[in-house]
C-alpha positions in Angstrom: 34.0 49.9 -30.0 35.6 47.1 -32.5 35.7 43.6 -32.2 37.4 40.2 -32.7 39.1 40.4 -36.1 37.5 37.5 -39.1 40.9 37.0 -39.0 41.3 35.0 -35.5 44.6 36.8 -34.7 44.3 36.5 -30.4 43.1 34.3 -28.1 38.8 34.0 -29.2 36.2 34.1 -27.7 35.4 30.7 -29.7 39.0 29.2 -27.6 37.7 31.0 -24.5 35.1 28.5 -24.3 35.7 26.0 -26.9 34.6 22.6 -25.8 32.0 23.4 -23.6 28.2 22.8 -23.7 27.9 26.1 -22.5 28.6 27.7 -26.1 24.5 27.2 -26.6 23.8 29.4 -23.3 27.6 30.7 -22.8 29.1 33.8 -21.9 30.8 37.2 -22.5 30.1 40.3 -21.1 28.5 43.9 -21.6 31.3 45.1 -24.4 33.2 41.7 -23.6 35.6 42.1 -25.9 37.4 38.6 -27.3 40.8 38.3 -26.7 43.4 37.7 -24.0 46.4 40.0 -22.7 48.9 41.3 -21.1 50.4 40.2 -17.2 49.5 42.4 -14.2 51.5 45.5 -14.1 52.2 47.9 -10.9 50.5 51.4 -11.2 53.0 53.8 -11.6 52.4 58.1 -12.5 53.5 59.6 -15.4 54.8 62.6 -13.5 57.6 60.3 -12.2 58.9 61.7 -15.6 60.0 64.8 -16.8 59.9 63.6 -20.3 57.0 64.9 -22.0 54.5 61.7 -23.1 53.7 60.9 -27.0 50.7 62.8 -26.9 51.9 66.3 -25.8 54.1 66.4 -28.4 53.2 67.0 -31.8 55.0 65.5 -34.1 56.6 67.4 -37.1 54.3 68.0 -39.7 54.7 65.3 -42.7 56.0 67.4 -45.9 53.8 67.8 -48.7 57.0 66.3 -50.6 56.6 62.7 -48.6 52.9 62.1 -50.0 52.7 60.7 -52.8 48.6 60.2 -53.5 45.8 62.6 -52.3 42.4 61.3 -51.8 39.6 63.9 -51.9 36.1 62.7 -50.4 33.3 64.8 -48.6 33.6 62.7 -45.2 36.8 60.4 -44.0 36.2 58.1 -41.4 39.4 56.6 -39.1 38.6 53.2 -37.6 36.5 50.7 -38.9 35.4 49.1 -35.5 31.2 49.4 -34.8 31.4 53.3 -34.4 33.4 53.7 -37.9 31.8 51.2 -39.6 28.4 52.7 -38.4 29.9 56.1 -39.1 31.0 55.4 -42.7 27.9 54.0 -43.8 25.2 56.8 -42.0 27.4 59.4 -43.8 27.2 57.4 -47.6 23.0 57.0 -47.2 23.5 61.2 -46.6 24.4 61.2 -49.7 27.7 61.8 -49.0 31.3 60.9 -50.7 33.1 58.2 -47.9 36.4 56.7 -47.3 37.3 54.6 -44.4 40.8 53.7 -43.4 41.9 51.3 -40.8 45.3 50.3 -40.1 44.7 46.6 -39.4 43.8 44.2 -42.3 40.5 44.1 -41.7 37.3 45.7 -39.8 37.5 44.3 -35.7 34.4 43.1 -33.9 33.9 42.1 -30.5 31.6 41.4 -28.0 27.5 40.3 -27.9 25.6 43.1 -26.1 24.6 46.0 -27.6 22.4 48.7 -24.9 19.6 50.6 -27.0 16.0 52.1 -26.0 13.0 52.3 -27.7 13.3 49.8 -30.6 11.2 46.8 -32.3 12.6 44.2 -30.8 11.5 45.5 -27.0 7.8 46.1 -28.4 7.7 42.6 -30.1 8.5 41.2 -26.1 6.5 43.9 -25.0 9.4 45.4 -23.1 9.5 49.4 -21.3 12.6 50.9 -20.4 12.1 53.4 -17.7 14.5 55.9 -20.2 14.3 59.0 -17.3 15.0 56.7 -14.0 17.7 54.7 -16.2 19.5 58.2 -17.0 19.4 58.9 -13.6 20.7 56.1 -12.4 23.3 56.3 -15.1 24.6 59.8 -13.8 24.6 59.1 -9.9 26.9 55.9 -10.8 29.2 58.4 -12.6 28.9 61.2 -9.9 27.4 63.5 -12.5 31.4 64.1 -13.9 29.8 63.5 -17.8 27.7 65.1 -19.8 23.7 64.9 -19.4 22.9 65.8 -22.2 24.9 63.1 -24.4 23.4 60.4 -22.2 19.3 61.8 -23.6 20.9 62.0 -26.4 21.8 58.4 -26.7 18.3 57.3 -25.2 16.4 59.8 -27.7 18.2 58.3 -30.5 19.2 54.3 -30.0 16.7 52.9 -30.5 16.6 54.3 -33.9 20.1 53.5 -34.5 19.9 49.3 -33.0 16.6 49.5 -35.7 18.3 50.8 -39.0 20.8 48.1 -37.8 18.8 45.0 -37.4 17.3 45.9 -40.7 20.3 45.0 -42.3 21.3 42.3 -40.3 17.7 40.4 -40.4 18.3 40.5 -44.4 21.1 38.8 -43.9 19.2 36.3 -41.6 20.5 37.1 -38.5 18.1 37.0 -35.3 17.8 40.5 -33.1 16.8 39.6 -29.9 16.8 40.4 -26.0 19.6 39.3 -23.4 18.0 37.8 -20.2 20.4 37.1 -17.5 20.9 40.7 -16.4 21.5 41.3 -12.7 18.5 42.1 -10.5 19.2 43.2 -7.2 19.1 45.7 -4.8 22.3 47.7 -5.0 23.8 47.0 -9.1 20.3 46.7 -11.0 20.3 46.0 -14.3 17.7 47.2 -16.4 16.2 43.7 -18.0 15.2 44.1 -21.8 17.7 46.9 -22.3 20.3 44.6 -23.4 20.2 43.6 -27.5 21.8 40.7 -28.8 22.1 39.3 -32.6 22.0 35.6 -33.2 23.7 34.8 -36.8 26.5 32.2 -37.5 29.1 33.6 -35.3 26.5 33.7 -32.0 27.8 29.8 -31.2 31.7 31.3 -31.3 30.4 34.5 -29.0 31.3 36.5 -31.5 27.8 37.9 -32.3 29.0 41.2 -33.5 31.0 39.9 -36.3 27.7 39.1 -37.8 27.1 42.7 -37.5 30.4 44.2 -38.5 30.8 42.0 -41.3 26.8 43.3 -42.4 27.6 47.2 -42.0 31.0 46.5 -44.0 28.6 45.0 -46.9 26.2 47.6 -47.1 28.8 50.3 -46.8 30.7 48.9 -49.9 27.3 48.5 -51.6 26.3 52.5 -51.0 29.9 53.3 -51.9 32.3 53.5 -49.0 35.9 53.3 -50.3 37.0 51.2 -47.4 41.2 51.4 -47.2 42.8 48.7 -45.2 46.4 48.5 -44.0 46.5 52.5 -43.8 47.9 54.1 -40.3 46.3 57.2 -39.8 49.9 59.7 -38.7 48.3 63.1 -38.4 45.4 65.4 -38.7 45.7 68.6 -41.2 44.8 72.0 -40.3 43.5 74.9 -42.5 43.0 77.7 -40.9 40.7 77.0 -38.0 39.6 73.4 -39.5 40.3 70.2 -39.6 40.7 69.5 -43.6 42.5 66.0 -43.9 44.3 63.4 -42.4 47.5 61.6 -43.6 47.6 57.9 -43.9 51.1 55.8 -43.8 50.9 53.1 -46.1 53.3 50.6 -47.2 53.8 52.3 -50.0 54.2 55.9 -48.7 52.1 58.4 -47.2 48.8 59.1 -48.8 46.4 62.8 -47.5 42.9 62.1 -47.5 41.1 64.9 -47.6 37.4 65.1 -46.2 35.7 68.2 -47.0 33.1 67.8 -44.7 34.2 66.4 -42.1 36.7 63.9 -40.5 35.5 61.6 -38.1 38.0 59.6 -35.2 36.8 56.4 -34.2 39.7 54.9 -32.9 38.9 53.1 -30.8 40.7 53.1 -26.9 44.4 53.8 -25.6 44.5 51.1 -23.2 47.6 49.8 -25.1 49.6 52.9 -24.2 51.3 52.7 -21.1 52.3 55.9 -20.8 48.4 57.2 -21.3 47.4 54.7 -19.4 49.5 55.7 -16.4 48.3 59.3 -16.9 44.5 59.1 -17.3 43.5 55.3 -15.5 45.8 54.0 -13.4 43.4 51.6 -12.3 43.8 50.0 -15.0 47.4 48.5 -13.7 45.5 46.3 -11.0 44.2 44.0 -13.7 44.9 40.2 -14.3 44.9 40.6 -18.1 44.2 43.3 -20.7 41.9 41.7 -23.2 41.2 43.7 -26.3 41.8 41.7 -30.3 43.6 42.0 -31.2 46.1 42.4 -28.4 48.0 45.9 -28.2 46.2 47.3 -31.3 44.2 50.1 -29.2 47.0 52.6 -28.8 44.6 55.8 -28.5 45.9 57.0 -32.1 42.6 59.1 -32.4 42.9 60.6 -29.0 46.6 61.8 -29.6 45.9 63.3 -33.3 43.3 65.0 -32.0 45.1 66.1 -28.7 48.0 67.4 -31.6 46.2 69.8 -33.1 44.3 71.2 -30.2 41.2 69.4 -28.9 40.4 68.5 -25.4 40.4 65.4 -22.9 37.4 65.2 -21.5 37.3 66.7 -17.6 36.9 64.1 -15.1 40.1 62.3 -14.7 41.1 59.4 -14.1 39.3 57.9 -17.0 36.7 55.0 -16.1 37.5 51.5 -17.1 35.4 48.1 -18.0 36.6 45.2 -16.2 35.2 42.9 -15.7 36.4 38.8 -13.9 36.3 37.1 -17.7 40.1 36.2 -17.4 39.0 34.2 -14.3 36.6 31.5 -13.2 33.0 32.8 -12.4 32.1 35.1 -9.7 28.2 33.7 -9.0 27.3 35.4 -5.6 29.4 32.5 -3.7 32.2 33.0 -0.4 34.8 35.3 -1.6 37.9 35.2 -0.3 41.7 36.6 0.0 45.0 35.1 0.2 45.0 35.3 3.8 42.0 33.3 4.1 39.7 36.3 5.0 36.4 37.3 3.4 36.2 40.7 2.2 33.3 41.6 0.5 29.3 41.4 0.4 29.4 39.1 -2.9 26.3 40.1 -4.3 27.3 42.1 -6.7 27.9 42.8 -10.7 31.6 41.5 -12.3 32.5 45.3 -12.7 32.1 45.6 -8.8 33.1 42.2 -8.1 36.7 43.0 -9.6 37.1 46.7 -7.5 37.1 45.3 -4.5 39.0 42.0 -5.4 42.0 44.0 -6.5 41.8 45.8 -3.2 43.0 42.9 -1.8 46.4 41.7 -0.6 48.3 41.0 -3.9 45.4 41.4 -5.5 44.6 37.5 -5.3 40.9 36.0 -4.3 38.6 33.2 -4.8 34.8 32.3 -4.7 34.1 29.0 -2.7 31.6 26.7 -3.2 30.2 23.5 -2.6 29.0 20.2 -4.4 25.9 21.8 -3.8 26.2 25.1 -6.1 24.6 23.9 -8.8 20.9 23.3 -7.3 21.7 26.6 -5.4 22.4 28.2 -8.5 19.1 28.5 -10.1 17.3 29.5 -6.9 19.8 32.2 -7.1 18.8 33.8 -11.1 15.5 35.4 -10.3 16.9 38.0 -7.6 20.2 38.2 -8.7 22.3 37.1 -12.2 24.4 38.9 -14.7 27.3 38.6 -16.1 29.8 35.8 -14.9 26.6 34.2 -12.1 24.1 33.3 -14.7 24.2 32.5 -18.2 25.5 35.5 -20.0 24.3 34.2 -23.6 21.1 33.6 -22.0 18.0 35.2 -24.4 14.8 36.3 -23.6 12.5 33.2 -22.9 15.2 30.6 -22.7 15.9 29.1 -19.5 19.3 28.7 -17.6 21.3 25.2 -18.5 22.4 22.8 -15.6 24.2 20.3 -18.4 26.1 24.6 -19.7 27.2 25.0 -16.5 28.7 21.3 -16.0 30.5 21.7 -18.9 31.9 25.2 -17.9 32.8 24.2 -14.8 34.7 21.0 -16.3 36.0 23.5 -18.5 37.4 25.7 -16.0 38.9 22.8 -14.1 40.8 21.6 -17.0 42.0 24.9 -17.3 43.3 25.5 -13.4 40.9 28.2 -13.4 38.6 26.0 -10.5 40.4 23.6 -7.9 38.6 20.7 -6.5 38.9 18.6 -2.8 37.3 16.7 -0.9 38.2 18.4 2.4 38.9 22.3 3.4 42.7 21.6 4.0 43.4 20.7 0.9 41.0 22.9 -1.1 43.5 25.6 1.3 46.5 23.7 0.0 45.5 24.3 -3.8 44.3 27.5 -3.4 47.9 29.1 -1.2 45.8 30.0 1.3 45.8 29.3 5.3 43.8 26.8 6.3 43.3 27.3 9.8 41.9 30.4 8.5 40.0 29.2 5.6 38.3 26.9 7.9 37.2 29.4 10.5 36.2 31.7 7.4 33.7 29.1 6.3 32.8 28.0 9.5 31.7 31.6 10.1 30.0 31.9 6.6 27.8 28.7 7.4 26.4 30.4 10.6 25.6 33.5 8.7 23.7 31.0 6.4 22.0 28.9 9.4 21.0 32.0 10.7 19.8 33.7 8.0 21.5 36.7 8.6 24.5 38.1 7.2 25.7 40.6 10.2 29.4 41.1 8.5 28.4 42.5 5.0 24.8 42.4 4.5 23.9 40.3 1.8 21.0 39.5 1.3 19.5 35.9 3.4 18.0 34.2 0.1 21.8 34.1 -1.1 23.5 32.7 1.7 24.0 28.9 1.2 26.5 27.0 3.4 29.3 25.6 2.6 29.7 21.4 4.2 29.0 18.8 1.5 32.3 17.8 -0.1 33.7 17.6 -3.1 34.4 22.0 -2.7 35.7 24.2 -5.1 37.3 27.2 -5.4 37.5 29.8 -8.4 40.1 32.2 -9.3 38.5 35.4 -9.5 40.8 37.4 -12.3 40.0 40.7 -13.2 40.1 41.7 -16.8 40.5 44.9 -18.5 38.3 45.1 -21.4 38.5 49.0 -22.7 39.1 52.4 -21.0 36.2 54.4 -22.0 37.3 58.2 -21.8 37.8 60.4 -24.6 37.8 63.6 -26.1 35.7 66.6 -25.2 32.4 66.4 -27.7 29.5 68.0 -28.0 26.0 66.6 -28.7 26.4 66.4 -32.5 29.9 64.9 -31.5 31.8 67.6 -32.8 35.2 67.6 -30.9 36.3 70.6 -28.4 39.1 72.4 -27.6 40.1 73.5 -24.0 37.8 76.5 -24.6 35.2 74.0 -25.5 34.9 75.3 -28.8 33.9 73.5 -32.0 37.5 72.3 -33.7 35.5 72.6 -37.3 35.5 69.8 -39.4 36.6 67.0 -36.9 34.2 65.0 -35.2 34.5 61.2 -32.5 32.4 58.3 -31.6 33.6 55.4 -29.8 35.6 55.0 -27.2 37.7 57.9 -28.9 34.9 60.3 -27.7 34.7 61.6 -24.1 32.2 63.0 -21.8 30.0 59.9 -21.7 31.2 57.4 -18.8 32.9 59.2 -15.4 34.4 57.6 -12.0 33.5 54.0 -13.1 32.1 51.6 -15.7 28.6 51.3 -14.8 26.6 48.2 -15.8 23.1 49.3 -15.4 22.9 49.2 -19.3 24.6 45.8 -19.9 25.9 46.6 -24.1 25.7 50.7 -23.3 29.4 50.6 -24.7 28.6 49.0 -27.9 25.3 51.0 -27.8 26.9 54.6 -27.6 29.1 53.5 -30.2 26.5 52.5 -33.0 24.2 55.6 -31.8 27.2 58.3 -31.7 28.4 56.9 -34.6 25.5 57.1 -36.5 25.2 60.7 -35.6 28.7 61.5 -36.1 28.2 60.2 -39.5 25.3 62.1 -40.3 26.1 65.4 -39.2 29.6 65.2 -41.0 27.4 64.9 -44.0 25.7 67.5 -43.1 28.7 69.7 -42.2 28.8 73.1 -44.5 32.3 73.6 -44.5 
């Protein structure tokens, strides 16, 4: 995955929350990736065509006569996002010959949680990941549709990967710590300690990966990467059997860059594309927003290259998505409920749940409601429960939640429209479009279920049912938000890609979210960072056995 541009093109994570007390102890999300999007479209199927889409049809091959520069290295790398980044610079310390183009004008970082196993920083808090249970957990969320073995893979080999990287980082003084607010019940469990997060200048603007990115770009100049900007990467070049070069468009004309080794697609994610979209996640249609920075730039350009010259989607179909209620005001395990008035859900839950059953919902509108007691419920609340969007989500390890954070969120979040505020239920109804008659008898149902310690509707758990009487009350918009699609091509464990056959396409290999096989059915969470984790492990791989590639 990539991440907020240095640039500050799209909406930041630093405007997301800028002005609030809660930058110290903020939020952002597994993978939350800065930015803010597109309006809610209605799912439609591709097959209400009979067009063929952009990627089933190759384009015609650029003519030897229209280039006017080859570039001859051992290993090209496309995308300089985490995976390409990581890629480029694992490949250059195997000692071999690296370029890295990227069409944008600059390398793109985004998010604050990076998933690993295994590493320094979980023996300096004496922390043990449960690797086997985790893996199973991680399959039976995905319905076993991926690939094992890519998932012991990853746990085999991150925590080497989130080490070599802190290295660099902690020269540069930046901090490698632990997340702590991950979720912890019964039904969404987040494995606490799993969760990796680097504390530099850019932690206060959650942008915590551009200390990262901008660290890996450094060293990758220093071992000599010859890192090509403003270069869109058209088409993939076949010799024979293997993939020999790609062709970048430039301003000033075409320019082949030949890898000898290997070329490596890290892409990033074709959530940009409606057409794939429609095609491989229509889910992703239901969403509030699409957040990605900057916005529209992930138009699946690796996925479609390779698809052109004969590689693979991976099987299960439709692709699984990370979204997440960031575009909205925080879930916290309060009342949900619709337009209608009606609750609809057990609320204890992670974001990534929270927003599946939310835009199940009439129009696809609902709310949390709450109290002026919520926020001396809300700590009671962190020990059996938390996670992204309820506690604290740039919470680290040892460092307690913030009452004066959350104030300032929640005036935050007010300003922005994103919270309403009364001082009766009819007219917290009358902000929030809903019935009141209804809204009323909701509530007046939800405070037995809290007298009585009981939830007989949905089952939540007694210890987070707190009524809902002492006025002011608020409501919070509950938007979903699509942060990346995260299906790919067919690879294998040395993330070589694979044709229909499955066999090896020679010479081309995929990390990031352009790679497939790894997440199936839907975005789990149990690993909050696994996105940004697979990326810097695969990628490191990739890298290396490009290097290593006899061609």
């Amino acid at each position: 995955m990539s991440s907020e541009d240095k640039s500050g093109k799209g909406l930041s994570r630093r405007d997301f929350f800028k002005g609030s007390a809660f930058v110290a102890l903020g939020a952002a999300s597994a993978g939350l990736l800065a930015g803010c999007g597109t309006s809610q479209q209605s799912a439609k199927s591709s097959s209400d065509t009979t067009a063929k889409n952009s990627w089933e049809t190759p384009p015609a091959p650029i003519a030897d006569k229209d280039i006017k520069e080859t570039v001859s290295a051992d290993v090209v790398v496309i995308g300089a996002g985490m995976a390409g980044m990581v890629a480029a610079l694992s490949a250059a310390e195997a000692g071999a010959k690296v370029v890295l183009i990227e069409k944008r004008e600059t390398y793109t970082a985004r998010g604050m949680h990076i998933a690993a196993i295994g590493t320094k920083t979980q023996q300096k808090y004496n922390v043990k990941i449960n690797a086997k249970q985790g893996i199973r957990d991680i399959l039976k969320w995905s319905g076993n549709k991926v690939k094992q073995d890519l998932h012991w893979v990853w746990a085999n080999k991150s925590g080497e990967a989130l080490d070599w990287v802190a290295k660099m980082t902690e020269a540069e003084g930046v901090e490698t710590t632990l997340w702590a607010a991950g979720y912890k019940g019964p039904d969404y469990y987040e494995y606490p300690g799993v969760t990796h997060m680097f504390i530099g200048p850019s932690a206060a603007k959650y942008d915590n990966n551009h200390d990262v990115l901008a660290t890996l770009e450094k060293n990758a100049k220093n071992k000599g990467v010859n890192i090509q900007y403003k270069v869109q990467a058209a088409q993939l070049v076949k010799s024979g059997d293997r993939v020999t070069a790609v062709i970048g468009k430039t301003d000033a004309g075409y320019i082949k860059y030949e890898g000898k080794k290997g070329i490596i697609l890290c892409c990033g994610d074709y959530a940009a594309d409606q057409a794939m979209v429609d095609k491989f996640c229509p889910i992703a249609n239901k969403v509030d927003a699409k957040v990605y920075t900057p916005v529209g730039v992930n138009t699946g350009d690796g996925h479609k290259m390779g698809l052109w010259i004969g590689a693979a989607m991976q099987e299960d179909e439709p692709h699984a998505a990370m979204i997440h209620t960031q575009a909205g005001a925080w879930s916290y395990c309060f009342l949900n409920i619709n337009k209608n008035g009606e609750r609809y859900s057990n609320e204890d839950a992670t974001p990534q749940a929270v927003c599946n059953a939310k835009m199940e919902q009439p129009d696809r509108i609902a709310w949390s409601v709450y109290d002026d007691k919520f926020l001396d419920e809300l700590p009671k609340t962190i020990e059996i429960g938390g996670g992204m969007f309820w506690d604290q989500v740039n919470r680290t390890w040892g460092k307690p939640w913030s009452r004066e954070g959350e104030e300032a969120l929640l005036k935050r979040h007010i300003d922005q429209g994103l919270v309403v505020k009364a001082d009766t239920l009819d007219e917290l109804a009358q902000k929030m479009k809903v019935p009141a008659d209804k809204l009323k008898a909701t509530v007046a149902r939800y405070n037995d279920l809290a007298k009585n310690g009981e939830d007989v509707d949905f089952g939540k758990r007694k210890e987070l049912l707190f009524s809902i009487d002492k006025p002011p009350f608020y409501a919070g918009s509950l938007k979903s938000a699509l942060l990346v699609i995260v299906g790919g091509l067919r690879i294998n464990s040395k993330m070589q890609v694979l044709d229909k056959s499955n066999n090896v396409i020679a010479g081309l290999y995929a990390a990031g979210n352009t790679a497939g096989d790894f997440f199936g059915q839907d975005y789990p969470t149990l690993f909050p960072g696994h996105s940004h984790g697979r990326a810097i492990t695969f990628g490191r791989l990739a890298g290396q056995n490009a290097a290593a590639d006899k061609a």
